[in-house]
Structures are given as structure tokens and as C-alpha cells.
C-alpha positions as CSV (number, residue, x, y, z in Angstrom):
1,X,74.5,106.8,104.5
2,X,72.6,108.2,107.2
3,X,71.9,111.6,105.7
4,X,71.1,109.2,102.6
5,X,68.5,107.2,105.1
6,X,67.1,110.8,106.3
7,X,66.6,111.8,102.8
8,X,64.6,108.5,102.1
9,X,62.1,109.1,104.8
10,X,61.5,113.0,104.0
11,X,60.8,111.7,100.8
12,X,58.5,109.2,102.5
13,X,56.8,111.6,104.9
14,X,55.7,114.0,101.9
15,X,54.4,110.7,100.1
16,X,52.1,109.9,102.8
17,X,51.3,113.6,102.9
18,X,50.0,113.4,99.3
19,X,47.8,110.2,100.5
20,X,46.2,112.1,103.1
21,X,48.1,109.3,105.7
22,X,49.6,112.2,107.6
23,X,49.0,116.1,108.2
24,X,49.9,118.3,105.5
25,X,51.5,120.9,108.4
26,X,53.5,117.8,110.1
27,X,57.1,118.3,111.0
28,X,58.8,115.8,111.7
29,X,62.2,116.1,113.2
30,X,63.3,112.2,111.9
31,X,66.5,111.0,113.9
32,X,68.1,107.8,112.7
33,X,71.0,106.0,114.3
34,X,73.6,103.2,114.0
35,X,72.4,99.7,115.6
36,X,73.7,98.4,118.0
37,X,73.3,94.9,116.9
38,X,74.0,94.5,113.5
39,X,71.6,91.4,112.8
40,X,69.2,94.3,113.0
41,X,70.7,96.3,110.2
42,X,73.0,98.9,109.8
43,X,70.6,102.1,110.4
44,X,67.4,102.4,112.4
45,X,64.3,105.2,112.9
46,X,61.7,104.8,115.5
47,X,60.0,107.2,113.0
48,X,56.7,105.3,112.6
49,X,56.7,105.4,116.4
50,X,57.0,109.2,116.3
51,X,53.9,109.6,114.0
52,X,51.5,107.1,114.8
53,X,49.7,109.4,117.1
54,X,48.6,112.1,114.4
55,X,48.4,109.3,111.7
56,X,45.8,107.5,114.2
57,X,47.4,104.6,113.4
58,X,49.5,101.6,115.3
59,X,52.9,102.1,114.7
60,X,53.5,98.6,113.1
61,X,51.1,99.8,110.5
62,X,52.5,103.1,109.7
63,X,56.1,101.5,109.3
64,X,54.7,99.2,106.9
65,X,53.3,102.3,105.2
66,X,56.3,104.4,105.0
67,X,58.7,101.4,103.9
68,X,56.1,101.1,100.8
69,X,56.8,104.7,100.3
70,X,60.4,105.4,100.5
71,X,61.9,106.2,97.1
72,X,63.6,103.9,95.2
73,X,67.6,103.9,96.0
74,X,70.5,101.9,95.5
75,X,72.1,102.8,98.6
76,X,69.5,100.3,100.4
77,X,69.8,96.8,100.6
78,X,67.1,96.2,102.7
79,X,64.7,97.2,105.3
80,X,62.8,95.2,107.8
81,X,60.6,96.4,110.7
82,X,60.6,95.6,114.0
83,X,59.5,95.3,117.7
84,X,56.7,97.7,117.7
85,X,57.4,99.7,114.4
86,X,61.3,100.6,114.3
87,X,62.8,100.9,110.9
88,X,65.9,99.1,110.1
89,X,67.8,99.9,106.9
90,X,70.3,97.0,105.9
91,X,72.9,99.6,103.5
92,X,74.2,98.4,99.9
93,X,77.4,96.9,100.2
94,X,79.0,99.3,97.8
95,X,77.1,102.2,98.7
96,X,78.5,101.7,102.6
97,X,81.9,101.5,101.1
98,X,81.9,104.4,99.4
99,X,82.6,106.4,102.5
100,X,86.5,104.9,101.8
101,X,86.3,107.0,98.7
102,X,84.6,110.0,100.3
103,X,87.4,109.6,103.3
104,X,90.5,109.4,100.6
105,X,89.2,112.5,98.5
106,X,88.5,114.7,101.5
107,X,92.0,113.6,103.3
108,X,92.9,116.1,106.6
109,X,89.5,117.6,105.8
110,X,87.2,114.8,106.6
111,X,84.7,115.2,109.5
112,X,85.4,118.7,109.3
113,X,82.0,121.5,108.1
114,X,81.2,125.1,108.1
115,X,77.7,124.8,110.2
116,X,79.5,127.6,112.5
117,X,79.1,129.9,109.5
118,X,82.6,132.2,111.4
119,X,80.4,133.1,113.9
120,X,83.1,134.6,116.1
121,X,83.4,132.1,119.8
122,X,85.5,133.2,122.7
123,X,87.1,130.6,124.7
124,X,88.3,131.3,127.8
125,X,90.2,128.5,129.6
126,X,93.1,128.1,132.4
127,X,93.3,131.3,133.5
128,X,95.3,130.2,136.4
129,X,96.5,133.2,139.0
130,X,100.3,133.7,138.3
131,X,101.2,132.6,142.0
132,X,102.8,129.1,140.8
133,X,103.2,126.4,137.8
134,X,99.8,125.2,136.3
135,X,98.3,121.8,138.7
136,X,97.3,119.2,137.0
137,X,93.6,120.7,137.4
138,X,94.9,123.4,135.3
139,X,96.0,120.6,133.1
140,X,92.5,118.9,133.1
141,X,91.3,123.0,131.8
142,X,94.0,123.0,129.3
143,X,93.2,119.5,127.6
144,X,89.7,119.8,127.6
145,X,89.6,123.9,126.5
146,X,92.0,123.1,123.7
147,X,90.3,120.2,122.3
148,X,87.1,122.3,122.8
149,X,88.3,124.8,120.1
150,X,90.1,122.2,118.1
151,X,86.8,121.2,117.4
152,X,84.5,124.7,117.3
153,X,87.3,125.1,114.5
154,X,86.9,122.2,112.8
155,X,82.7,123.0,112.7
156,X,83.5,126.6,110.9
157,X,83.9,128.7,113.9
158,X,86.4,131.6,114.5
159,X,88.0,130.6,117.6
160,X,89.5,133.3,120.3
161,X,90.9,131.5,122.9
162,X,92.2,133.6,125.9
163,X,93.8,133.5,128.8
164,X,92.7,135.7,132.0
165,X,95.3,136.3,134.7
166,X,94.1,137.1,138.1
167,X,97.4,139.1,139.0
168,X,95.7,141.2,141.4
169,X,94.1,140.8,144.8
170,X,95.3,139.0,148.4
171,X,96.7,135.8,146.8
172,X,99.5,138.1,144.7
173,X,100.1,140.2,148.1
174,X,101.1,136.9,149.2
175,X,103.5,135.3,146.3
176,X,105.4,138.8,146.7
177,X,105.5,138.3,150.4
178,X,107.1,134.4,150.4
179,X,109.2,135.9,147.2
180,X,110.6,138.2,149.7
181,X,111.0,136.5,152.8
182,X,113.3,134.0,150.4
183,X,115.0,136.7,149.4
184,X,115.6,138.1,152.5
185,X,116.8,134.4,153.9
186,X,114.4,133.0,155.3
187,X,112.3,130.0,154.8
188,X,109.2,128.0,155.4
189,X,109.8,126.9,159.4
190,X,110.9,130.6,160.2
191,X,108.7,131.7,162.8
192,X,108.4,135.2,160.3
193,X,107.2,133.1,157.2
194,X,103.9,135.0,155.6
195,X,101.3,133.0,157.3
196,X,99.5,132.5,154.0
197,X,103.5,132.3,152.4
198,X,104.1,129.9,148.9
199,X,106.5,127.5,150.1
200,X,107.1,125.3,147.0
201,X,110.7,125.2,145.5
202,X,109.9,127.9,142.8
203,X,109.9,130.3,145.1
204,X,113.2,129.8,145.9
205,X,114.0,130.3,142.0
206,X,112.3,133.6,141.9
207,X,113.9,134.6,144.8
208,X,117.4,133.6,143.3
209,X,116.9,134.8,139.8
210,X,115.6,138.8,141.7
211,X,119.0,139.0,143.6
212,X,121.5,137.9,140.1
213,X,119.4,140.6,138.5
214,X,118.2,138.5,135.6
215,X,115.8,140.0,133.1
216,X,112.4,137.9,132.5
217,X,110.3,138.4,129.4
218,X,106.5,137.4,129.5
219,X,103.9,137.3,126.4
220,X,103.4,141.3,127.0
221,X,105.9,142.8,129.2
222,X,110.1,142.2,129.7
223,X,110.9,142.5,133.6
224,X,114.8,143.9,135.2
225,X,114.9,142.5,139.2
226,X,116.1,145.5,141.2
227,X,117.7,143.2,143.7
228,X,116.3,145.4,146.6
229,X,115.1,143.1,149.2
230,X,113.0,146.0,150.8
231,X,111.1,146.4,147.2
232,X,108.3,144.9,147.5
233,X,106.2,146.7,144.4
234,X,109.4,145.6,142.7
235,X,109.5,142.0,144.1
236,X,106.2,141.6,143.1
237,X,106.4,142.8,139.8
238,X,109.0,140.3,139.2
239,X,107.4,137.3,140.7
240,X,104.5,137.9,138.0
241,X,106.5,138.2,135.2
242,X,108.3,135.4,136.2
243,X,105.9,133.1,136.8
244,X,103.4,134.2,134.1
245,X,107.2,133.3,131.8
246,X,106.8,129.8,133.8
247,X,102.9,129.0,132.9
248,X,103.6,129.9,129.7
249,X,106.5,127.4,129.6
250,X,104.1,124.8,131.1
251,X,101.5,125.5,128.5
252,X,103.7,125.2,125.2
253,X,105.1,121.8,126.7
254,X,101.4,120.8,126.7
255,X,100.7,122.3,123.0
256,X,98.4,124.5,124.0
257,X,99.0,128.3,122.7
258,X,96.3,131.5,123.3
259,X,95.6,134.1,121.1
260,X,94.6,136.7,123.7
261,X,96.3,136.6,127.6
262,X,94.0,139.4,129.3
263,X,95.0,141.4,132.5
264,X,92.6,141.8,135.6
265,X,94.6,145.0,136.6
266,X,93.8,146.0,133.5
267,X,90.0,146.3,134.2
268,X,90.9,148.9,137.0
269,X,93.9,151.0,135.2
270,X,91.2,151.4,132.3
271,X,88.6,152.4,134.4
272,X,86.3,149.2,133.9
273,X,85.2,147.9,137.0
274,X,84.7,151.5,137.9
275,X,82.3,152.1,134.8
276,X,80.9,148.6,135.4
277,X,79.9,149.7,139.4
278,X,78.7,153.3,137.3
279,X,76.1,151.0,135.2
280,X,74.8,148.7,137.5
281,X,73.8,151.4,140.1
282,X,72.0,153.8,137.3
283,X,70.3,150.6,136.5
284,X,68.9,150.7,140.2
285,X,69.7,147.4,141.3
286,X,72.3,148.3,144.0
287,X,71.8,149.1,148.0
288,X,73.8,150.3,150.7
289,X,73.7,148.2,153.7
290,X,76.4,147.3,156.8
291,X,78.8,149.8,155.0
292,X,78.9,147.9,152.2
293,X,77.3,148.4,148.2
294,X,75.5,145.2,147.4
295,X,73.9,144.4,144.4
296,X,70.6,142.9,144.1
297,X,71.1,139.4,142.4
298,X,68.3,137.8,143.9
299,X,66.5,139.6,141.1
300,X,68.0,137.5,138.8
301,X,68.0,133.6,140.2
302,X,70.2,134.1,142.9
303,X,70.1,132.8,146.0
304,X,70.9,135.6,147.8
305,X,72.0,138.8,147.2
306,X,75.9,139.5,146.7
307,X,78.4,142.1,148.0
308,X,80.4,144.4,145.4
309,X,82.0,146.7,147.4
310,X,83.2,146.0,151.0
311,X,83.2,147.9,154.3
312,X,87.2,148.7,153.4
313,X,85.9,150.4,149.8
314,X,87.8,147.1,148.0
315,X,86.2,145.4,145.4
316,X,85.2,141.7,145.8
317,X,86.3,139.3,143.0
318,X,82.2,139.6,141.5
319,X,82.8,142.8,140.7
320,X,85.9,142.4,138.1
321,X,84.3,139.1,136.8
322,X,81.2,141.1,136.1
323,X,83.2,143.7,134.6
324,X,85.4,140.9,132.5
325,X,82.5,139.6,131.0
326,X,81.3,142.6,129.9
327,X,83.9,143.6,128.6
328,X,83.6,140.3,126.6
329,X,80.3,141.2,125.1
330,X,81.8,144.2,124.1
331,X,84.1,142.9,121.9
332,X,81.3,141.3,119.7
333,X,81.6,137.8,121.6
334,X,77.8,136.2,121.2
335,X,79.0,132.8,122.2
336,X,81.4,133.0,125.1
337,X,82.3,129.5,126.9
338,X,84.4,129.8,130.2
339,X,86.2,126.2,131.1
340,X,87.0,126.2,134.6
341,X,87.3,124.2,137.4
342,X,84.1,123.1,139.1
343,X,84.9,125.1,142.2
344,X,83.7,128.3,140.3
345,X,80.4,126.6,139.9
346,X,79.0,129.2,142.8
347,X,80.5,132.1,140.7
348,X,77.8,130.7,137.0
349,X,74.6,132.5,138.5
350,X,76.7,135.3,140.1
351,X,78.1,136.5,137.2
352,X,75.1,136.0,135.0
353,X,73.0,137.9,137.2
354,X,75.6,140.8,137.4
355,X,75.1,140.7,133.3
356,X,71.7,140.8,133.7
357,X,71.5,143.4,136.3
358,X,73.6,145.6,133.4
359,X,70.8,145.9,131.1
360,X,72.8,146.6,128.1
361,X,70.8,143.5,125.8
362,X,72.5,140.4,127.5
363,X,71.0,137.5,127.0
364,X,69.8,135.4,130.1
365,X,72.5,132.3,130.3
366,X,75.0,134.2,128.7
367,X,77.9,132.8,129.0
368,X,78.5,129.4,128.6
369,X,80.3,127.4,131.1
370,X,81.8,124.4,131.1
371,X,83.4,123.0,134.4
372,X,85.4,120.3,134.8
373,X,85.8,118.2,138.3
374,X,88.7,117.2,140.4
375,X,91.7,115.1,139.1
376,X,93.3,112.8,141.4
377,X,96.6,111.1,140.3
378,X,97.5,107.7,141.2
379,X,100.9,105.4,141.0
380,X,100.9,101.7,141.9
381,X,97.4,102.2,143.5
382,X,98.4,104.7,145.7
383,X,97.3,109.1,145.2
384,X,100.4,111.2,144.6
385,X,99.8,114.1,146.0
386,X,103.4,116.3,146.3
387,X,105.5,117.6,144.0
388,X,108.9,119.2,145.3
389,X,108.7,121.9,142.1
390,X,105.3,123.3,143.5
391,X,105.2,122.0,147.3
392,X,101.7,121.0,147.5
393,X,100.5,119.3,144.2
394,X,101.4,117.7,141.1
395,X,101.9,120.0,138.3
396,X,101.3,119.5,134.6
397,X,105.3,119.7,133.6
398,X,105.0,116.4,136.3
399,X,102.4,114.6,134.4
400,X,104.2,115.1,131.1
401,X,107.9,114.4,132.4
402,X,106.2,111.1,133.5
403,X,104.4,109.9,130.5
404,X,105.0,112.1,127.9
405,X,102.5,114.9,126.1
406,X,100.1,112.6,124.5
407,X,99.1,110.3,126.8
408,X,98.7,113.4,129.6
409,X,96.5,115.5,126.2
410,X,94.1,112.2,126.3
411,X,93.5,111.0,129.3
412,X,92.8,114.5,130.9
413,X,90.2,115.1,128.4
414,X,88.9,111.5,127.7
415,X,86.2,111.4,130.2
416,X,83.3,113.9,130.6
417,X,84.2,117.2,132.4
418,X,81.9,116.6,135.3
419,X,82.9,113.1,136.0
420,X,85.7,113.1,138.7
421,X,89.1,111.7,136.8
422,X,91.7,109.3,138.4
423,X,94.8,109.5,136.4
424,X,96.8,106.7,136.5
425,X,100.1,107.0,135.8
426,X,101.6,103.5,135.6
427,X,98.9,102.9,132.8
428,X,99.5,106.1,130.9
429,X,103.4,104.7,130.7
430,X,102.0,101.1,129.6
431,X,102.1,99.8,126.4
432,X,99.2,97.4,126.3
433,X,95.9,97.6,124.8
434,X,94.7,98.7,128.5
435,X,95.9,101.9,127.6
436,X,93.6,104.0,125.5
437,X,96.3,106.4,123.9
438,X,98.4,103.1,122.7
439,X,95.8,101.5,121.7
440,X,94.5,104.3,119.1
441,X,97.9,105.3,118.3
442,X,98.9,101.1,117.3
443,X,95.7,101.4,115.2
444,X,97.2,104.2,113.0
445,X,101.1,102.5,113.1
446,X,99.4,99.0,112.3
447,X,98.3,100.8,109.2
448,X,101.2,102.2,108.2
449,X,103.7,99.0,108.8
450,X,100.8,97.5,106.1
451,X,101.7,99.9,103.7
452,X,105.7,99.2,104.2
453,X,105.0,95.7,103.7
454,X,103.1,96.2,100.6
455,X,105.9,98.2,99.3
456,X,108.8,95.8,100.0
457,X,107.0,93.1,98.9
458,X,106.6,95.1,95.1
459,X,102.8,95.4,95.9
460,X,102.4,98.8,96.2
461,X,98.6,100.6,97.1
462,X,96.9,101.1,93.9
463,X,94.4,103.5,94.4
464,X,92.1,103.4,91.5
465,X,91.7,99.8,91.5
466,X,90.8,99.7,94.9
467,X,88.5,102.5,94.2
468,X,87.0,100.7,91.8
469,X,86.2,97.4,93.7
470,X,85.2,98.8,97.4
471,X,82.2,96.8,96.6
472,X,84.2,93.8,97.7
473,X,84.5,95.2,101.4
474,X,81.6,93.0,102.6
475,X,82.6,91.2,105.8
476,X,81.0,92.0,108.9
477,X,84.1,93.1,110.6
478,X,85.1,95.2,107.5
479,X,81.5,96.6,107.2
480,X,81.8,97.8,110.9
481,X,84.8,99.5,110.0
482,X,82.7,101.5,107.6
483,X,79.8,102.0,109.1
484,X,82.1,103.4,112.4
485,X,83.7,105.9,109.9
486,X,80.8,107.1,108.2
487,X,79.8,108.5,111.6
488,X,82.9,110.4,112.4
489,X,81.5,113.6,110.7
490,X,78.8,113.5,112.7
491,X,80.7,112.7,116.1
492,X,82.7,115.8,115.5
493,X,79.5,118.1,114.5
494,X,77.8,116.8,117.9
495,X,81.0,117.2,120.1
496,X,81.3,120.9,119.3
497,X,77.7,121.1,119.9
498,X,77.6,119.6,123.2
499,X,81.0,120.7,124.3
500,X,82.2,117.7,124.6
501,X,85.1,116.9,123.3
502,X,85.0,113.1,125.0
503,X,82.9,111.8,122.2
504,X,85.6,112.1,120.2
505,X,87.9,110.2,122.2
506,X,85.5,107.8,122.8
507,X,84.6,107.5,119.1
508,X,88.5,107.1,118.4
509,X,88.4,103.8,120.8
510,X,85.6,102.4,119.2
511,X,87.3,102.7,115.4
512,X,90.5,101.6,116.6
513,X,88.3,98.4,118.5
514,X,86.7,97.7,115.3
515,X,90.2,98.2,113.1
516,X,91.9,96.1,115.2
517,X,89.5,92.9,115.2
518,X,89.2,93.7,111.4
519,X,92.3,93.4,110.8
520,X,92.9,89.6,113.2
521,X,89.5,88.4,110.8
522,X,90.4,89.9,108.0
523,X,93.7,89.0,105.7
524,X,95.2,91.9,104.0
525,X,98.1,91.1,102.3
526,X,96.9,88.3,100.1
527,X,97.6,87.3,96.2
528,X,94.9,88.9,94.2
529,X,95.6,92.1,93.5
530,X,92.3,93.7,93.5
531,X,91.2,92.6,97.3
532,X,94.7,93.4,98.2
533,X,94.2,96.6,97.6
534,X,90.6,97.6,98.5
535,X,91.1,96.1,102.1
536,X,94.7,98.2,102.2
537,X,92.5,101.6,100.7
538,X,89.8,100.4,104.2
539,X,93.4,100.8,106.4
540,X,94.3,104.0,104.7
541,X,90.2,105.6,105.1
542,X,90.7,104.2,109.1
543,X,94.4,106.1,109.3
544,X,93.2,109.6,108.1
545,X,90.4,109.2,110.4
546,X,92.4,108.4,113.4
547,X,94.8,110.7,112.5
548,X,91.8,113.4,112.1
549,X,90.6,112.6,115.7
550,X,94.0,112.9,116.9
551,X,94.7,116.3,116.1
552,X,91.2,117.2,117.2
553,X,92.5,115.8,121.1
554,X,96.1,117.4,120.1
555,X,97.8,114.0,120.0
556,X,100.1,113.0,117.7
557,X,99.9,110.1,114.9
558,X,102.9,108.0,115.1
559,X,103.9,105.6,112.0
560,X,105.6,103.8,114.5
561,X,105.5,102.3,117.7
């Protein structure tokens, strides 16, 4: 309807060309969207608005003028102006209900397009350092990166998504040093403890599982313990694996799966970083000062310039992120989107000036980020803050033990990434229409117990003559079930634009608002036949949307609740 609406007025538009109203080279850019009140119509364009400047006319006048020239179409019932020139289209009862046709033909394909064209996206996302299981900010990365190429998928993009393990630097020194001192006896209040020492109860696991000898197998690499206590290369080779085994343990409990896990060692073993270091001082923007190889960033929008190589000749983490990236472009990645916590917010202009500073055709801005805030989780009112498994914080194998993979998926990425999240778990466990995954999830079981009843009672769904007779949908509350899944194509299209993949959630609460109070206005399962069946072919168009949402936020559909 609204590309219907769109059409209407480009037809419009070129009329009043023709009459000399408006400028032959005018381009209009004409946005329409639902009302909020729908004693103002269905549809409305502050078009007239737009134009009335290079029309030199009042905007009143102009909407008059492009109402008298819209095409003729069935698919309008009615338009009106109003205030001081909007548009508002009132749509043809049977043209609005269409959309349950459109909705039944196009099945797990609705609100799914090919504007991507397969241009190739890389999406890298949790990326956690293999020193302990993933926190429930990892979690917050996880839900919001996976929905994030659920729908860059669904908009005709071929999808990477990869994981980049940190397993080198101080804060893997320091896993295989508390790996050790377990193994060696020791613990926590042991005056020997590494002062920087991992003191949650994996450790003690690791530690365990290196002295039996047991064999560990990560995505790339199976791992023997040498049950040497004095090995630490050993130790720490174990501790990795194992962990990286753990993460990825984590990660398949939360449905979330990576085509490409990527090694920071790897960038020095292959020479990268070194090669990256090569480039950016033949490009002249590097200086020697205190001992130390700086590069000049300021050049670029930084606010000051950054350190590469330090006084001890090690590298600071810049450098490899620099040389990550790179590395990125090389692979043919245009569109790269890094989802990470917001505490690598400082690390945006860094790396982009360190692209930059390359001079190998990098576009400024390149690559996108997306950075999520804090999570703080809650029971009774009160923050939980420990978890015995990790020590320190509440891991995502916590949040999911506690209320299960669906409501975790949602409510992680159900608000905007930059908007701090409390997570509360007592209503994640509810089942009240307080909480947003139960209340979605009934939408899409109330639907299905319809269709049971139809059956038992002999009145099964009879598809072409509800088909036939959608015309009949034409109560308010059933008409704001149509109008709120007409727009689902376009909720999808603009939250894989944005990178948001909240809108979605959010458009999933408002269907499932409108369903419900449909369906306590609206009797379904009545005597005649023919309204029987068009309202039960409305609950069917509502359930493959939900269920089309769903899957785009990685939640399931039950059939019952």
C-alpha cells in the first residue's frame, strides 16, 4: 500500500510538471508513513509541504492540487488534507487486505528482498579474549551481532561473520600463569597468586583437566596437556584451547555459530603486523620520539598522536588492529561492521586513522562500528553481580540456565545498542504480558490453538474462500492488523540499513499488541463459513509474520505455551 501511495504521487508530481505547477528538473524524494491516529487515515505525505517553496505556493493549495492529480486507483478510498497541507490516504478495504494474500503466497519469504544485490559484508562480533567464558556483555555482542546478519541476509547480503581471538599479549601471560599456580596447588589467598591471576572456578577446571592429561579440540586445533607443571608454553597452550572449546560451548547454547574464527598470533607468524609497520612508515606518517615509533594520527581526526611500537620494541594492541583490518580489506570486504562493546569506542578513530595513514584506497569511515553499552543484571530489584563459574561476573551460560535461550536472544538485543540495558531476570522467567518474549511468542500459540479448534470442530481453514472474501476484514482492530503487517517488509529493509536490529523487536510488540486486542474485539470462530475463514487466514498472515521476525531475533516460534 505504501509503495502503491508513493506511486500515486510520482504520478502526481509529473502531472503538475506537465502544468507548468512545478519545475521540470524537481526531485522529489516523497516519504509517506503510517498515522498514528487512524481517524486521520491510514497513510500520510507532508509532500505538499515539501514543494510549496519551488511551486510558490501555500502548502494547503498545492495539496489540493496534487490530490486533483493523483491517478485514478482502486487501492484508495479516500484522501483528505489536513493541518497545513498533509496528505492523508484512507486505503480500500480490500486493497489493505490483500497484504493477507501477499503474506500467505510469500510464506518464510515475506519481508525478505535482494536490495543487498550479494554485496559481500563482514561481521565481526564477540571476539572475546580466550581468558574465560563469554559475560553477559559478550552476550549483549552476540544477540545483537547475530540478529544484525540475520537481517543483512534477509536484505540480499552475503554475510561473513567472524570471530577474532585476542590470544596474544599480557592478559594470556596471565590466564597461563593462574592456570599454573592451580596446577601447582595453590590458590587465590596464596601470598604467590599472579597478582593479575584469574581466580574464577574454571581455572580450577583447566588446571584439573592439564594434570589427567585430557585431550581438548577447538574449531582449528586438537590440544594433548603435557601435565608438566613447570611448562608454561605448554600450560598456556592448553588453557587456550580449552577455553576457546568453552566459548564455543557458550556460543552454540546461545545459537549463534561463525563462519570465520581469526587468530591475532596469526598476524605476527604471517608477517602482518610487520608488513603493516613496513607500509605505514614508507607512507611517511611515522616518527621516532622517547624510544618509541609513533604514528602520526593527528593527521587523520585524532586527538593526539598514538604509539605503535614501545620503548621494549613490543607492539601496542593499535598496531595488530590496524593490521586486522587491513587484512579485512584485503579479502574484498567493502562493508565491514565491528560490534563491540562500547569501551572500544576510543579504539573507532584510532583504527581508522591507522587505515587511512596506509594509503592503499581506504575509504575515510571505513569500517563500520556498532557499539553496544553496559548490561546490568537484576533479581528481585537487586544487581547480580557474581557468578561462582567465572568469579567476577555473570556469564551468558548464567543468563540462559536461568531463563532459557529465547528470552536471553531478546531481551539482549531488544533495546538500542547505545542505550544502557538492565536485564531483569525475574521478568524474563514471567509468564505475563509484562514480558515482551511471552507476549510475542502467545501471539503466534494463540494462532495456532485457533486453527486446532477449527479442526476439531470440522471447520477446517479454507484457503481460497477466505482469499476470496478478505474484503470482509474491515474493522478497525482487524485493519490495524493489516496495516501493521504491510510494514514489516519495510521494518526489516530499514533495520539492516540502520543496524538496528531493535526495530524489529519493537515492530514484533506492536503486531502482537494489535493481534491480541483484535482478537478480544474481534470473534473468530463464528457460524458463517466465509467470515470464519477470512478472519482465521488474518491469524495465519499475523503467524508467519511473527514467526518471520522471530527467526530474524533467533527466537523460536512455539505452537504452544
Amino acid at each position: 500500500m505504501k509503495d502503491t501511495i508513493v506511486s500515486l504521487l510520482e504520478g502526481a508530481v509529473t502531472a503538475l510538471k506537465h502544468q507548468g505547477v512545478l519545475p521540470n528538473d524537481l526531485q522529489p524524494t516523497i516519504k509517506v508513513d503510517p498515522t498514528k491516529d487512524k481517524a486521520h487515515g491510514d497513510y500520510a505525505t507532508n509532500l505538499a509541504l515539501m514543494l510549496a517553496k519551488p511551486a510558490g505556493k501555500n502548502p494547503r493549495e498545492l495539496a489540493t492540487l496534487l490530490v486533483d492529480a493523483l491517478p485514478e486507483s482502486d487501492a484508495i478510498q479516500q484522501t483528505d488534507i489536513a493541518g497545513p497541507g498533509f496528505i492523508n490516504f484512507f486505503a480500500a478495504a480490500d486493497a489493505a487486505a490483500q497484504i493477507v494474500a501477499q503474506v500467505l503466497d510469500c510464506g518464510d519469504t515475506f519481508g525478505r528482498s535482494l536490495i543487498g544485490k550479494g554485496e559481500k559484508v563482514q561481521v565481526e562480533f564477540v571476539s572475546a579474549n580466550p581468558t574465560g567464558p563469554l559475560h553477559v556483555g559478550h552476550g549483549r555482542g552476540a544477540a545483537i551481532g547475530d540478529c544484525l546478519c540475520r537481517l543483512l541476509e534477509a536484505t540480499g547480503y552475503d554475510v561473513t561473520r567472524e570471530f577474532y581471538y585476542n590470544d596474544a599479549g599480557a592478559q594470556i601471560a596471565n590466564l597461563a600463569r593462574s592456570v599454573q599456580a592451580r596446577v601447582k596447588g595453590l590458590g587465590p589467598d596464596d601470598e604467590s597468586w599472579p597478582e593479575d591471576g584469574y581466580r574464577g572456578e574454571y581455572i580450577v577446571d583447566v588446571a584439573n583437566d592439564y594434570l589427567a592429561g585430557k585431550t581438548v579440540s577447538a574449531d582449528d586445533r586438537e590440544v594433548t596437556a603435557k601435565k608438566d607443571p613447570d611448562d608454561l608454553d605448554a600450560i598456556q597452550e592448553f588453557a587456550v584451547a580449552w577455553l576457546r572449546r568453552e566459548q564455543d560451548l557458550d556460543l552454540k547454547a546461545f545459537g549463534v555459530e561463525f563462519d570465520v574464527y581469526f587468530l591475532e598470533s596469526s598476524l605476527y607468524e604471517d608477517g602482518k603486523v610487520d608488513a603493516t609497520v613496513e607500509k605505514l612508515v614508507n607512507a611517511g606518517h611515522t616518527y621516532e620520539e622517547d624510544g618509541a615509533m609513533w604514528l602520526r594520527t593527528t593527521d587523520f581526526g585524532d586527538d593526539k598522536d598514538r604509539v605503535m611500537r614501545k620503548q621494549d620494541g613490543g607492539y601496542t594492541y593499535f598496531l595488530p588492529d590496524v593490521a586486522y583490518h587491513l587484512d579485512k580489506w584485503q579479502r574484498g570486504f567493502k562493508t565491514v561492521i565491528n560490534e563491540q562493546g562500547a569501551d572500544h569506542h576510543s579504539t573507532v578513530t584510532r583504527v581508522r586513522a591507522g587505515l587511512q595513514a596506509l594509503e592503499v584506497g581506504i575509504p575515510k569511515g571505513w569500517p563500520d562500528y556498532v557499539l553496544h553499552q553496559m548490561v546490568m543484571v537484576t533479581r528481585s530489584g537487586v544487581e547480580v553481580k557474581l557468578s561462582k563459574r567465572a568469579g567476577s561476573y555473570v556469564t551468558v551460560r548464567d543468563l540462559i540456565d536461568e531463563v532459557g535461550r529465547d528470552a536471553t536472544r531478546f531481551f539482549l538485543a531488544a533495546r538500542r545498542a547505545d542505550s544502557q540495558l538492565t536485564f531483569d531476570i525475574d521478568l524474563a522467567r514471567s509468564q505475563s504480558n509484562d514480558n515482551p518474549v511471552y507476549y510475542i511468542q502467545y501471539a503466534h500459540a494463540r494462532v495456532c490453538s485457533m486453527l486446532r479448534k477449527a479442526k476439531d470442530a470440522d471447520q477446517p481453514f479454507d484457503h481460497a474462500l477466505a482469499i476470496a472474501n478478505l474484503a470482509l476484514l474491515d474493522s478497525d482492530q482487524e485493519k490495524a492488523v493489516l496495516n501493521r503487517l504491510a510494514r514489516f517488509p519495510e521494518v526489516v529493509e530499514t533495520a539492516a540499513r540502520n543496524r538496528e536490529p531493535q526495530q524489529v523487536a519493537q515492530y514484533l510488540l506492536d503486531l502482537s499488541g494489535d493481534f491480541h486486542t483484535c482478537y478480544n474485539a474481534v470473534k473468530v470462530m463464528v457460524e458463517d463459513d466465509t467470515l470464519r475463514n477470512t478472519r482465521l487466514a488474518l491469524g495465519l498472515a499475523t503467524r508467519q509474520v511473527l514467526r518471520n521476525g522471530l527467526d530474524l531475533m533467533g527466537v523460536s516460534a512455539p505452537e504452544e505455551m
